[in-house]
C-alpha positions, -999 to +999 in steps of 0.1 A: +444-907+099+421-876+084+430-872+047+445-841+035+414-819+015+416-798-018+439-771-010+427-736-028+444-745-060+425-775-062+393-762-054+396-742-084+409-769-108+379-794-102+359-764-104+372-756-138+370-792-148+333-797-138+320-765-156+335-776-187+322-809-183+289-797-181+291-772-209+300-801-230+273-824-216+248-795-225+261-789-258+258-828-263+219-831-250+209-800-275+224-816-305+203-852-296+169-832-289+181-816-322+185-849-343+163-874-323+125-874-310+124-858-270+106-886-261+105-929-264+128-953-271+154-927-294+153-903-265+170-925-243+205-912-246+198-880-242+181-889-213+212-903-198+236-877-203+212-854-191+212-872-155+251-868-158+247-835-162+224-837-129+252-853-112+277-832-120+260-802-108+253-821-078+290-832-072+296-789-078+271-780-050+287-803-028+324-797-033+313-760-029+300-767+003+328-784+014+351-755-005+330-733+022+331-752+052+375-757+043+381-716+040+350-696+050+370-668+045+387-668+012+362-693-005+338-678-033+311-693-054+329-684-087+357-712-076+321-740-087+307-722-108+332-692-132+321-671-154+350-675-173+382-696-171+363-732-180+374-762-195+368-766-231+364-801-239+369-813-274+361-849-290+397-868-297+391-863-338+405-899-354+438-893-374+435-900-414+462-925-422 
């Protein structure tokens, strides 16, 4: 039995979803290189969400390809990677009691 594939729609959510994610990974590797040394021991987690960041753009590249290879001719690159329309991700803020 062949699965059923992203329709269109979906295409264009994980798109959104994975651009945000990134945009927040980003903004989360800036503010370690900001606060801790770039390299030994304290660079380490920034390290490691910068190869997340690497896999996401990875997992983008080949969704896109398979977004291609699905609808040659109504897929478009913005669908992986918009210029506008992302995700904003936000940190869960703890609630004062």
């Amino acid at each position: 039995m062949t699965k059923p594939r992203f329709t269109p729609d979906q295409h264009a959510e994980m798109g959104r979803a994975l651009s945000g994610l990134r945009d927040e990974l980003v903004h989360r590797i800036v503010q370690l290189h900001n606060a801790y040394p770039k390299t030994g021991p304290e660079s380490t987690p920034a390290q490691y969400l910068d190869e997340a960041r690497e896999a996401v753009d990875q997992a983008r590249m080949a969704l896109e390809t398979l977004h291609f290879d699905e609808a040659p001719k109504t897929a478009d690159t913005s669908t992986y990677y918009p210029h506008e329309d992302r995700y904003v991700l936000t940190a869960a803020r703890p609630r004062r009691q």
